[in-house]
Residue frames as a rotation matrix with the C-alpha (Angstrom) as fourth column:
UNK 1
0.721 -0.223 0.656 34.54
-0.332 0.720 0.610 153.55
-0.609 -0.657 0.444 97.00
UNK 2
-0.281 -0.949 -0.141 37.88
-0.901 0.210 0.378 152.06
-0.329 0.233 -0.915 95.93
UNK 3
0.291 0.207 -0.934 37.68
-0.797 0.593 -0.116 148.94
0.530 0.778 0.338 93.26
UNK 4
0.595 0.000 0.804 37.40
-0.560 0.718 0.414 145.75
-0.577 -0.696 0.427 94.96
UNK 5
-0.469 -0.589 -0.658 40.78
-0.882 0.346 0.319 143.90
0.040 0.730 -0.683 93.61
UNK 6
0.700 0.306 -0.645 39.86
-0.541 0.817 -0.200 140.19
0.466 0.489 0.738 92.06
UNK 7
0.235 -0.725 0.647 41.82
-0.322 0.570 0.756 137.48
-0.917 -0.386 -0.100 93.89
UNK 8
0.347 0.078 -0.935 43.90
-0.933 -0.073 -0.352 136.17
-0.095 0.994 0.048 92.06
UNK 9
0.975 0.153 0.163 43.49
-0.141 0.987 -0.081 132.15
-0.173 0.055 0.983 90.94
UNK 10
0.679 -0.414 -0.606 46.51
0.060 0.854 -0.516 131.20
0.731 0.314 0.605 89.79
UNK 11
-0.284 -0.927 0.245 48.36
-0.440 -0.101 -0.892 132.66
0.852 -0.361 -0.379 93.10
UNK 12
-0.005 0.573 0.819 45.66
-0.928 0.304 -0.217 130.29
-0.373 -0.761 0.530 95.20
UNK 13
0.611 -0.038 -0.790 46.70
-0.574 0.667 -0.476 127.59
0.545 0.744 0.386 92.63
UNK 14
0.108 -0.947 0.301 49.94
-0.315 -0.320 -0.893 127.97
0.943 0.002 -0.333 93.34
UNK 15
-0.350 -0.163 0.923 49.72
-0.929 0.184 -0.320 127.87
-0.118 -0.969 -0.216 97.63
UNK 16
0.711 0.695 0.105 47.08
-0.699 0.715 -0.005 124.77
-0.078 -0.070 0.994 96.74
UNK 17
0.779 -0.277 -0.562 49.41
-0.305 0.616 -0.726 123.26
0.547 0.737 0.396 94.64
UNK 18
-0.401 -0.916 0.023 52.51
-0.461 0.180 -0.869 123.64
0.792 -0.359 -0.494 97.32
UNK 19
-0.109 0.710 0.696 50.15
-0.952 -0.276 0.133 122.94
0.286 -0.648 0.706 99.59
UNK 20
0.668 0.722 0.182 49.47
-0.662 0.688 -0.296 119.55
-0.339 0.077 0.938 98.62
UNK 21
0.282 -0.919 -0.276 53.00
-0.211 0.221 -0.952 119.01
0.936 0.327 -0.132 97.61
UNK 22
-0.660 -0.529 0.533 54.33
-0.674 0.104 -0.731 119.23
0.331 -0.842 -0.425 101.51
UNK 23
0.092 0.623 0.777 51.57
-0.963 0.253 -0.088 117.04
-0.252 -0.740 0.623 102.68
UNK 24
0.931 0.094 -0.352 52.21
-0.240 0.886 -0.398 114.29
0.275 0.455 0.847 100.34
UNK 25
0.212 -0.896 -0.390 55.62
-0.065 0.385 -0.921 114.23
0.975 0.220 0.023 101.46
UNK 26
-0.514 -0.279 0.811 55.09
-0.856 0.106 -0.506 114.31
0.055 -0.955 -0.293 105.21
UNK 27
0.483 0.871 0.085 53.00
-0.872 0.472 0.128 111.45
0.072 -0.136 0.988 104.83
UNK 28
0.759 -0.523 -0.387 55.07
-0.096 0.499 -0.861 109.85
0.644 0.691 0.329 102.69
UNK 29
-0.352 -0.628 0.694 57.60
-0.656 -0.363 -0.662 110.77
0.667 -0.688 -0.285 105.23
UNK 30
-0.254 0.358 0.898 55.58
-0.964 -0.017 -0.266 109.63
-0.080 -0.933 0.350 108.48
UNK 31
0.236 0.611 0.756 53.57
-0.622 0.692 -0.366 106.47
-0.747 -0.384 0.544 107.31
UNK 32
-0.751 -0.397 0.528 55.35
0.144 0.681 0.717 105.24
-0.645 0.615 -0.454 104.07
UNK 33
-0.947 0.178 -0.266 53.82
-0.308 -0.279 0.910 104.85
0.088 0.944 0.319 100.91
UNK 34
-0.879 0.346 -0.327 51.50
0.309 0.937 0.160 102.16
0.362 0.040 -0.931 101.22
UNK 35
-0.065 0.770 -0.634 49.57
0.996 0.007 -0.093 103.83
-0.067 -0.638 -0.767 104.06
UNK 36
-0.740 0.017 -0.673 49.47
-0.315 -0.892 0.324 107.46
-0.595 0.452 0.665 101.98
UNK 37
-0.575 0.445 0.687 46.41
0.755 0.612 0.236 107.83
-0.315 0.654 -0.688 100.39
UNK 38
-0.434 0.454 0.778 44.33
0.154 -0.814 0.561 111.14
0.888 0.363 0.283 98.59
UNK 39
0.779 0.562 0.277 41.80
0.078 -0.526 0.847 111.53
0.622 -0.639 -0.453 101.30
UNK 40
0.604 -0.448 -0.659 44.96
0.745 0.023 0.667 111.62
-0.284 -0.894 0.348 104.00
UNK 41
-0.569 -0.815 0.108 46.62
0.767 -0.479 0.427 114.24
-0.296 0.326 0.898 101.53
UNK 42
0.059 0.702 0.709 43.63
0.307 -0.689 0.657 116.19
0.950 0.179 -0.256 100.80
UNK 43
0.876 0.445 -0.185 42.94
0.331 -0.276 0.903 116.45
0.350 -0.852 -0.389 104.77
UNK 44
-0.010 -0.875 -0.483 46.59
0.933 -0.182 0.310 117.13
-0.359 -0.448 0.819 105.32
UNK 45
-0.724 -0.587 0.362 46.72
0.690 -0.600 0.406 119.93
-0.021 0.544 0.839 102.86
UNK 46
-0.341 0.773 -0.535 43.09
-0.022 -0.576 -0.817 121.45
-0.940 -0.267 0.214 103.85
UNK 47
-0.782 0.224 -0.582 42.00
-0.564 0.143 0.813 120.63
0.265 0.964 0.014 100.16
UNK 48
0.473 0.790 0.389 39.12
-0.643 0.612 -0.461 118.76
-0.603 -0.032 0.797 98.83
UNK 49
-0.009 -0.318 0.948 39.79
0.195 0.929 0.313 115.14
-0.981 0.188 0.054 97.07
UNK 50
0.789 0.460 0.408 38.16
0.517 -0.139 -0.845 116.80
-0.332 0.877 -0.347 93.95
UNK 51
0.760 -0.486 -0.432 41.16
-0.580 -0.807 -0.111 119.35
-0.294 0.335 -0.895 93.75
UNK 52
0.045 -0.919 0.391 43.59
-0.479 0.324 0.816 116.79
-0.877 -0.224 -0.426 93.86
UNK 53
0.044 0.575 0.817 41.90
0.529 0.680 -0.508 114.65
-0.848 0.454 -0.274 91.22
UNK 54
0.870 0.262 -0.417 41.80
0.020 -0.864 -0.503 117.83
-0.492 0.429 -0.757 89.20
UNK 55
0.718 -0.543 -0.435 45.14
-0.687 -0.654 -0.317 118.02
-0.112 0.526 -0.843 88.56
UNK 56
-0.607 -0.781 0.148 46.49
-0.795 0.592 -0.134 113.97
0.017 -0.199 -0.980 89.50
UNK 57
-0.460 0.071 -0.885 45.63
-0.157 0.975 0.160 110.13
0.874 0.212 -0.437 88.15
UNK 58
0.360 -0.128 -0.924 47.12
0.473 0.879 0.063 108.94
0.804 -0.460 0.377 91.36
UNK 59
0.893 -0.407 -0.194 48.53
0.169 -0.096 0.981 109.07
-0.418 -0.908 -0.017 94.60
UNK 60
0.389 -0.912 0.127 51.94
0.713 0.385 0.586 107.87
-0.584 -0.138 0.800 92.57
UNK 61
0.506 0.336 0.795 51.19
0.671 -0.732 -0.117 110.85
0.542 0.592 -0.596 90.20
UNK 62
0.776 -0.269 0.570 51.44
-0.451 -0.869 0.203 113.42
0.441 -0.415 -0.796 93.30
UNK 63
0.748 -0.663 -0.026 53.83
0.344 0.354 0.869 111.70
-0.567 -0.660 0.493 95.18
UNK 64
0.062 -0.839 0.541 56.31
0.956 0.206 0.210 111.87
-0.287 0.504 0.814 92.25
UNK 65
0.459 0.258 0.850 54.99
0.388 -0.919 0.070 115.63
0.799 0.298 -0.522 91.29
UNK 66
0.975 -0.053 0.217 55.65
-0.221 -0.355 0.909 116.62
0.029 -0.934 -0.357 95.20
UNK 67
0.495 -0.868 -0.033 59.45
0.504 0.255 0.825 115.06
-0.708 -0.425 0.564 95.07
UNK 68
-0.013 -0.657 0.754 60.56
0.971 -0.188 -0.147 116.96
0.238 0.730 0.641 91.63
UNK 69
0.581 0.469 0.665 59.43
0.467 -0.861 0.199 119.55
0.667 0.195 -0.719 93.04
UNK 70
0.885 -0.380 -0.270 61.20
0.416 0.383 0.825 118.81
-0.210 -0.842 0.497 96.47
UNK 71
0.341 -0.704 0.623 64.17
0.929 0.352 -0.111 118.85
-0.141 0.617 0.775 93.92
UNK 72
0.386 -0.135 0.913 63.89
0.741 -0.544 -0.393 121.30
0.549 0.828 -0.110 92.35
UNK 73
0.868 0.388 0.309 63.79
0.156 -0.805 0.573 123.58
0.471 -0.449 -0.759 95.44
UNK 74
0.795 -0.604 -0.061 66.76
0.451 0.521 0.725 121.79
-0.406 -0.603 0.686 96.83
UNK 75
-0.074 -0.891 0.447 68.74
0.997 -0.068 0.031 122.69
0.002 0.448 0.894 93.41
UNK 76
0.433 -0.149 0.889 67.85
0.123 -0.967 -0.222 126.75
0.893 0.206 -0.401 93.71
UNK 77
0.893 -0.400 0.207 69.10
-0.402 -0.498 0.769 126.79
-0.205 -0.769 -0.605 97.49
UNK 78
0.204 -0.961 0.187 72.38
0.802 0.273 0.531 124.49
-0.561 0.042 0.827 96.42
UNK 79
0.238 -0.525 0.817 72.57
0.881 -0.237 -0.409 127.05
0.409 0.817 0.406 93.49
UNK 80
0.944 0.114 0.310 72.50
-0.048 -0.881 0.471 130.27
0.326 -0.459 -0.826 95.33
UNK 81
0.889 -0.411 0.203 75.42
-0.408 -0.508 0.759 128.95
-0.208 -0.757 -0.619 97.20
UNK 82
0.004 -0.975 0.222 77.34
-0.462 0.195 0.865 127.01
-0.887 -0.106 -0.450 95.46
UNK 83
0.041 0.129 -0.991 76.11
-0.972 -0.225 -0.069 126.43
-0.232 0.966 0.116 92.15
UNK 84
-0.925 -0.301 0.230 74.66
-0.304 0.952 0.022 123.02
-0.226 -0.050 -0.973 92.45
UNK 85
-0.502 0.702 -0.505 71.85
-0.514 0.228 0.827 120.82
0.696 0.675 0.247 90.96
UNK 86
0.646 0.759 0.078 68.59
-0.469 0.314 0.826 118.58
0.602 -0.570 0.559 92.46
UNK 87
0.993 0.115 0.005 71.45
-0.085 0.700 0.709 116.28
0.078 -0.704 0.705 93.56
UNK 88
0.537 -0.804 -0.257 74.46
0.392 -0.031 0.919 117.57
-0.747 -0.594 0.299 93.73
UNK 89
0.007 -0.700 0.715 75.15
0.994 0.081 0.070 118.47
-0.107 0.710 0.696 89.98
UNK 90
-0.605 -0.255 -0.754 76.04
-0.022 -0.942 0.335 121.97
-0.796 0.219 0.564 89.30
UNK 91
0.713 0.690 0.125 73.06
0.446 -0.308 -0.841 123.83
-0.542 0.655 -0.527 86.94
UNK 92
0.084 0.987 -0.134 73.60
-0.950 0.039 -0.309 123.04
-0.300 0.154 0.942 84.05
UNK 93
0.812 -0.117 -0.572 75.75
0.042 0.989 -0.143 120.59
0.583 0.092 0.807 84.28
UNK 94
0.747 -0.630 -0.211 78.77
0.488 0.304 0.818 119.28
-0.451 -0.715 0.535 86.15
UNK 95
0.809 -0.504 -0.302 81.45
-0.586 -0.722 -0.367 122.03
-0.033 0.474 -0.880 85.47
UNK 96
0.760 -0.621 0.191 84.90
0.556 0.470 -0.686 121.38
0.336 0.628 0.702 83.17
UNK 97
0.933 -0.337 -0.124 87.99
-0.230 -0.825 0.516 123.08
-0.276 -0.453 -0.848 84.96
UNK 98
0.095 -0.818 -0.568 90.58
-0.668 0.371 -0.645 120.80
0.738 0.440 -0.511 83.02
UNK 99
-0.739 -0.313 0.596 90.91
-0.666 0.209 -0.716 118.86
0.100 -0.926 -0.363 86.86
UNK 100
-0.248 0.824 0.509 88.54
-0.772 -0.486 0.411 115.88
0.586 -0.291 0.757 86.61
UNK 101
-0.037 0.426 -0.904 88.58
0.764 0.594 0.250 114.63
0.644 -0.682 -0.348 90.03
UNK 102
-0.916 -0.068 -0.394 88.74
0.361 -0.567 -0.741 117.86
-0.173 -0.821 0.544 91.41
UNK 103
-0.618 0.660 -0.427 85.38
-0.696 -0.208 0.687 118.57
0.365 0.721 0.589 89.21
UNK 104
-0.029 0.641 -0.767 83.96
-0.196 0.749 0.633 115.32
0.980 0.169 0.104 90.31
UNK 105
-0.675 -0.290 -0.678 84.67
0.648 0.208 -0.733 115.56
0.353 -0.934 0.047 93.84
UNK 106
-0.978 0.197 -0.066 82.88
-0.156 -0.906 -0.393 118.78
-0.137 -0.374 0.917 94.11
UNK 107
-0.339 0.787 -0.516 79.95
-0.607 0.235 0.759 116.95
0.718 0.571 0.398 92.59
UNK 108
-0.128 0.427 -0.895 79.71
0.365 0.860 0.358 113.70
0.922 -0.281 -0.266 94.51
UNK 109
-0.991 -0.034 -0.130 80.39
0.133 -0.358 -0.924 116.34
-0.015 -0.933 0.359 97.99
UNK 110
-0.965 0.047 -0.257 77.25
-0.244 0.192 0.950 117.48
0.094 0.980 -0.174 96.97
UNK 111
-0.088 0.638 -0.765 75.26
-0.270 0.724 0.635 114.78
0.959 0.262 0.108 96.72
UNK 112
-0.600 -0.026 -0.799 76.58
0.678 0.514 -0.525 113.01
0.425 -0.857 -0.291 100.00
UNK 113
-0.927 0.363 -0.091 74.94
-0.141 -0.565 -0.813 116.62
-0.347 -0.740 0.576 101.86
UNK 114
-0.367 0.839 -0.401 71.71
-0.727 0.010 0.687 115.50
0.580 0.544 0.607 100.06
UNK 115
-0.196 0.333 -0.922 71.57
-0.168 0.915 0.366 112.45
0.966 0.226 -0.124 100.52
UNK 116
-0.542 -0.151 -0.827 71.97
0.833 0.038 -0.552 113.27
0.115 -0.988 0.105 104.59
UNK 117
-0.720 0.434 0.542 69.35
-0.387 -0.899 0.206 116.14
0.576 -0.062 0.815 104.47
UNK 118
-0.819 0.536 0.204 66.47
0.045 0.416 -0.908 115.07
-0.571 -0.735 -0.365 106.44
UNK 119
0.136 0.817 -0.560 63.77
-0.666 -0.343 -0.662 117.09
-0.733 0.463 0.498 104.27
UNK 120
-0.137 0.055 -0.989 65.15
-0.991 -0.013 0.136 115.26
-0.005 0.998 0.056 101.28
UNK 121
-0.891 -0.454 -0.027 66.47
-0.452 0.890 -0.053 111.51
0.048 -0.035 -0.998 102.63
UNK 122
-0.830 0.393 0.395 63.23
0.000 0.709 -0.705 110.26
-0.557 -0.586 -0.588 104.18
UNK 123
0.538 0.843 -0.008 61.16
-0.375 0.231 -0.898 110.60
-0.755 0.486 0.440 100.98
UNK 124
0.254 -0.350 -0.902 63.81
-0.798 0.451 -0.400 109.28
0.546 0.821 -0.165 98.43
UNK 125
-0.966 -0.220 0.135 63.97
-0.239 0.960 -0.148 106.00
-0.097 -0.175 -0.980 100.87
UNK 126
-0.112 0.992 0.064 60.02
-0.312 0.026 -0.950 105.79
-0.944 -0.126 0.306 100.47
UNK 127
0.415 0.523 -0.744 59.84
-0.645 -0.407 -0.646 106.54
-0.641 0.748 0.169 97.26
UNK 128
-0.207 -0.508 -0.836 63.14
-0.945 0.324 0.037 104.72
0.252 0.798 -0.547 96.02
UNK 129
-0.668 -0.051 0.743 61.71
-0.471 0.802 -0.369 101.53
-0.576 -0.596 -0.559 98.38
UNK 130
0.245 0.969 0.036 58.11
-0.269 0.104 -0.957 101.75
-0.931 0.225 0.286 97.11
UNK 131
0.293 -0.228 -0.929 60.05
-0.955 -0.123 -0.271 101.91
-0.053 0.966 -0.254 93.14
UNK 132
-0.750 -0.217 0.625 61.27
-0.399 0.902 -0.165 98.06
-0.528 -0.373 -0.763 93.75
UNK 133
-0.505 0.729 0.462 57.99
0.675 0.667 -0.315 96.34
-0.538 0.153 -0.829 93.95
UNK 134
0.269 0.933 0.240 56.08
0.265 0.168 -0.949 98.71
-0.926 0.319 -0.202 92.49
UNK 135
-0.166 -0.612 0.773 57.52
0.624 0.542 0.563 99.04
-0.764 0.576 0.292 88.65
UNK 136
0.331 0.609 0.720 55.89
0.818 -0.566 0.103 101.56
0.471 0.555 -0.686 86.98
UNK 137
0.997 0.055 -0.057 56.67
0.079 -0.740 0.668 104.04
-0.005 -0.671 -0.742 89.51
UNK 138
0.448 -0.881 -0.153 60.23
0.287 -0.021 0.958 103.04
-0.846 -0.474 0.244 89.58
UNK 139
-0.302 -0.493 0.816 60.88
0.953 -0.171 0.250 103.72
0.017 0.853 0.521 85.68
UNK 140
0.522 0.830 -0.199 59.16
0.847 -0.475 0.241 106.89
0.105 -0.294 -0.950 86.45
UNK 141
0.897 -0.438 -0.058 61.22
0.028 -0.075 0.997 107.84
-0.441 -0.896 -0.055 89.41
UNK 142
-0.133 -0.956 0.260 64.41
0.618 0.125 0.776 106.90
-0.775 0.264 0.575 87.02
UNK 143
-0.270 -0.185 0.945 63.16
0.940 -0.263 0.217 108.64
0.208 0.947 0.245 83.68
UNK 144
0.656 0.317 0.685 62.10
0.274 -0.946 0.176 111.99
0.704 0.073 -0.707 85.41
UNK 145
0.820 -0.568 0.074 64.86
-0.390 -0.459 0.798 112.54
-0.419 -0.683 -0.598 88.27
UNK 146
0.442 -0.861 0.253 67.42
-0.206 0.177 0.962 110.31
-0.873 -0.477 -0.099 87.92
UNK 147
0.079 -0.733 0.675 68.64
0.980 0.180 0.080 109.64
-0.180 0.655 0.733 83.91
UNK 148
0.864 -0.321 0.388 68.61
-0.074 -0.843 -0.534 113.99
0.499 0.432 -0.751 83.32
UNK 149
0.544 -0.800 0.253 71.07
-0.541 -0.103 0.835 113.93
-0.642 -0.591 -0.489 86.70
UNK 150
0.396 -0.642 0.656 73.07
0.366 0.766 0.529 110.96
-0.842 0.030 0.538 84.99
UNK 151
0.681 -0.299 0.669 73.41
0.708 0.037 -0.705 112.29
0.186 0.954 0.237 81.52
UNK 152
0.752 -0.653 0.091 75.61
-0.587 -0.726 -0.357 115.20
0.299 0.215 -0.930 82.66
UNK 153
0.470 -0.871 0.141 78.30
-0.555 -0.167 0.815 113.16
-0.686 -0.461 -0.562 84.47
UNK 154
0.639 0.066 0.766 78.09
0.622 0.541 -0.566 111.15
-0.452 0.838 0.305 80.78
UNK 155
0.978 -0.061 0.201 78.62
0.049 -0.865 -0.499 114.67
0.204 0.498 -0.843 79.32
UNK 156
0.686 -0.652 0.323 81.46
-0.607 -0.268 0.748 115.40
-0.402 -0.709 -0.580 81.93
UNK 157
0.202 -0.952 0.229 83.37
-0.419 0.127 0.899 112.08
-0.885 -0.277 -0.374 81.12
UNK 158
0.819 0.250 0.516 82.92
0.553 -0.104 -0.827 112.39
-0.153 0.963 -0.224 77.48
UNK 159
0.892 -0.440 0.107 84.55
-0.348 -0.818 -0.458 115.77
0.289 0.371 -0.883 77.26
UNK 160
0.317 -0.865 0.389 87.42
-0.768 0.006 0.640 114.29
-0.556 -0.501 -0.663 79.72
UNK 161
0.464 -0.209 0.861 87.95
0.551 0.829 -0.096 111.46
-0.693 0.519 0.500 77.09
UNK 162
0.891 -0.178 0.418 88.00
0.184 -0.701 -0.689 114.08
0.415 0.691 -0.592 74.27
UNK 163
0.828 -0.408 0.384 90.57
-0.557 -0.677 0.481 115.67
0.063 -0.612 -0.789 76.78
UNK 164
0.161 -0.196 -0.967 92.64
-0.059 0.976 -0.208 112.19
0.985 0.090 0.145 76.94
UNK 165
-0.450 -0.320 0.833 92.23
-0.814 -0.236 -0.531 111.94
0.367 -0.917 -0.154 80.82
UNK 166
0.201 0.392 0.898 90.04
-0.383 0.875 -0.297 108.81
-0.902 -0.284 0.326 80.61
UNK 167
-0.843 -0.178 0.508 90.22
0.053 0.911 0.408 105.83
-0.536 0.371 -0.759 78.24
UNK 168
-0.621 0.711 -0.329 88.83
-0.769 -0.475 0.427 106.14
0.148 0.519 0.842 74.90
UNK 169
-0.691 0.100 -0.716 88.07
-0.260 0.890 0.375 102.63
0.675 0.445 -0.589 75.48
UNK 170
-0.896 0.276 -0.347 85.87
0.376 0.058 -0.925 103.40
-0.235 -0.959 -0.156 78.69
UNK 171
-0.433 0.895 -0.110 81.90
0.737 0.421 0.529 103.27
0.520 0.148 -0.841 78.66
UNK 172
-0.743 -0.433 0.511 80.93
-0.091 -0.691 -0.717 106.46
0.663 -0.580 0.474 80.03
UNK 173
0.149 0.987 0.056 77.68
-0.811 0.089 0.579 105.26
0.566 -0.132 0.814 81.54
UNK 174
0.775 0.027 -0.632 79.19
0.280 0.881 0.381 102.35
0.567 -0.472 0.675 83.16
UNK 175
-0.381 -0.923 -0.057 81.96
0.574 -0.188 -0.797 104.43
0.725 -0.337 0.601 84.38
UNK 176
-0.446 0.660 0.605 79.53
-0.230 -0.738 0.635 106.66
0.865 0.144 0.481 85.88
UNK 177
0.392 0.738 -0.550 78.41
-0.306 0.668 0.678 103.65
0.867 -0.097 0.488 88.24
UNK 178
0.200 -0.422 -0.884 81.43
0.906 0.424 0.003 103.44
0.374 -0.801 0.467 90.19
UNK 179
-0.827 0.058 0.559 80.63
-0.068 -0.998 0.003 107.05
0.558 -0.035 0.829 91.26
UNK 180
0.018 0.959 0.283 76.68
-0.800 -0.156 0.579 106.92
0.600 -0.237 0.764 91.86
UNK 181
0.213 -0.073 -0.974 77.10
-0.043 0.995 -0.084 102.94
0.976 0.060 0.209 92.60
UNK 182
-0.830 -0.558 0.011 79.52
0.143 -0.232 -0.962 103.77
0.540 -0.797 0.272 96.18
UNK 183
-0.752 0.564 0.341 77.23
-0.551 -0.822 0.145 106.35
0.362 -0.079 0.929 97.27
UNK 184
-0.199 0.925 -0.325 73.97
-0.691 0.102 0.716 104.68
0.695 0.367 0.618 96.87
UNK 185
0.319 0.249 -0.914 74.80
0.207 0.923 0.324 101.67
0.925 -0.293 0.243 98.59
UNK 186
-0.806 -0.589 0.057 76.49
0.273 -0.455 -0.848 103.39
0.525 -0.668 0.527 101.78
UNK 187
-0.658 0.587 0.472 73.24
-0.480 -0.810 0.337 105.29
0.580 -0.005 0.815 101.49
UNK 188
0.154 0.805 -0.573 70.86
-0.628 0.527 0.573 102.25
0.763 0.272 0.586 101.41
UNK 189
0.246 0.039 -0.968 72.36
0.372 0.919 0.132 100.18
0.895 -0.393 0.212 103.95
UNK 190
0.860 0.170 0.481 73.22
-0.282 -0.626 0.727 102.67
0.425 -0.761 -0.491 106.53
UNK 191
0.871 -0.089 -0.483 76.05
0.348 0.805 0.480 100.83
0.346 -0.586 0.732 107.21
UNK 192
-0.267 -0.780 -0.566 78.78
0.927 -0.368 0.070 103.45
-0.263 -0.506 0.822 107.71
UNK 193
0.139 0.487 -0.862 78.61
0.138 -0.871 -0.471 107.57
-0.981 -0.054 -0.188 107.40
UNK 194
0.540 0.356 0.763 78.07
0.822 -0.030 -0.568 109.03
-0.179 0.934 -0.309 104.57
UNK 195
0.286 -0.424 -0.859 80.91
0.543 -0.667 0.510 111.54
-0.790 -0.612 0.040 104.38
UNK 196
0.681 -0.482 -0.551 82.97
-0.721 -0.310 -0.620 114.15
0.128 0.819 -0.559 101.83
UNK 197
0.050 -0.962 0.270 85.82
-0.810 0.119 0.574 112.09
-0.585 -0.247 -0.773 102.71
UNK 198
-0.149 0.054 0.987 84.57
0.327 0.945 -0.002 108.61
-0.933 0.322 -0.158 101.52
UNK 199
0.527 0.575 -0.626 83.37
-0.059 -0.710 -0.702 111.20
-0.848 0.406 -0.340 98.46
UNK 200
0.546 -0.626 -0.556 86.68
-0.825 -0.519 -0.226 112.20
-0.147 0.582 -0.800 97.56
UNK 201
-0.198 -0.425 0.883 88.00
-0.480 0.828 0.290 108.38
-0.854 -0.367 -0.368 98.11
UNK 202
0.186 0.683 0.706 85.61
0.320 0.637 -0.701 107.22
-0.929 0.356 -0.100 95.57
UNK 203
0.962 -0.263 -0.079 86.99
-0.152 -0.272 -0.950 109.62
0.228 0.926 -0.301 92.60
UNK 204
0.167 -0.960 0.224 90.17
-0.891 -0.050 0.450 108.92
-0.421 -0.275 -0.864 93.41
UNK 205
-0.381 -0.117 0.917 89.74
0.147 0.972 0.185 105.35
-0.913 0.206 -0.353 93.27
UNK 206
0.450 0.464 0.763 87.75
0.474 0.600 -0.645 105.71
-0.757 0.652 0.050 89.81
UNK 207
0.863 -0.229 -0.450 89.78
-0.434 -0.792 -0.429 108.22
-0.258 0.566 -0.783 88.15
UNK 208
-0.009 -0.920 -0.392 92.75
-0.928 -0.138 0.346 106.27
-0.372 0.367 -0.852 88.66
UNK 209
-0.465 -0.302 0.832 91.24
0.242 0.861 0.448 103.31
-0.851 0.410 -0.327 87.06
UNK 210
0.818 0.521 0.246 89.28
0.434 -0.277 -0.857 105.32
-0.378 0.807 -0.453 83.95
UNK 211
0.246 -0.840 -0.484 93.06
-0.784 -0.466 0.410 107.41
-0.570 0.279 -0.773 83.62
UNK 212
0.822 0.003 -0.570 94.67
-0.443 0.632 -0.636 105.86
0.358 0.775 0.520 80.41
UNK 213
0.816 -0.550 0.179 97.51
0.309 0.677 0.668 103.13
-0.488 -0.490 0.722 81.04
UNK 214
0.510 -0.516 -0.689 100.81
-0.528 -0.819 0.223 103.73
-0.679 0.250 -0.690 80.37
């Protein structure tokens, strides 16, 4: 008789683990945080409560595990095709062609097609809602997704200082803001689309106040 093959654990981890990743985020998705809870992610994901426990604190534990992941997946299909990050930044950072608003345009496009995914939008409004009130989560939420994303367009208008295209006298971290800052709020209030156009509007406008004075 032919050797019966061992299964093998860590590729039943592995389905568990994604497993339990998509359920927390359709929940999260469907019923909001609040009313997400382990036993409704265990029973979503065909898991026991113990597995989850096994490898997560908390609910806010997987929740936040289940969106970097989210991420992550997001930045290998942007990269494949255009050579973009969790949220728009080009892996491994936001790229230097000498041109930057044509550099920063290509960035914030991007983002806007994130931010208007479906798979991605309707857990970062959960997640970034739930970060508000609940404080702990939200420094989280900022110190594992959202200050790596920021530090490159730091990088980015660093080098373009170096470059003299911005004001040495310009904060790159607050300059940053009227970039992300647009964006966000468009995002958050729904109150007009979310387009490339308004994108490319938005480096314009900051480029030609960060551009040095004559």
């Amino acid at each position: 008789m032919a050797p019966t093959k061992a299964p093998d654990s860590s590729r039943r981890s592995d389905r568990s683990r994604r497993a339990i990743h998509d359920a927390a985020l359709a929940l999260v998705t469907e019923v909001g945080y609040r009313r997400t809870t382990i036993e409704g992610i265990a029973a979503r994901a065909g898991v026991g409560k113990q597995t989850i426990y096994r490898w997560w604190p908390s609910k806010a534990a997987v929740l936040m595990d289940a969106f970097l992941d989210l991420a992550g997946r997001a930045a290998e299909n942007a990269g494949a095709g255009s050579g973009s990050g969790g949220t728009g930044e080009p892996a491994p950072g936001i790229p230097d062609t000498g041109d930057l608003a044509a550099d920063l345009k290509l960035v914030l496009r991007a983002t806007v097609d994130e931010m208007n995914d479906p798979a991605l939008e309707a857990p970062t409004r959960a997640l970034t809602a739930e970060g508000i009130v609940d404080a702990k989560l939200g420094a989280e939420f900022v110190h594992k997704l959202l200050d790596p994303q920021l530090a490159l367009y730091v990088t980015r208008l660093r080098a373009a200082q170096e470059a003299g295209d911005v004001r040495a006298d310009v904060d790159p971290r607050i300059a940053l803001e009227l970039l992300i800052g647009p964006l966000m709020h468009r995002w958050l209030l729904r109150t007009l689309p979310l387009t490339h156009a308004y994108a490319d509007e938005i480096v314009d406008y900051a480029v030609g106040g960060l551009a040095p004075r004559a």
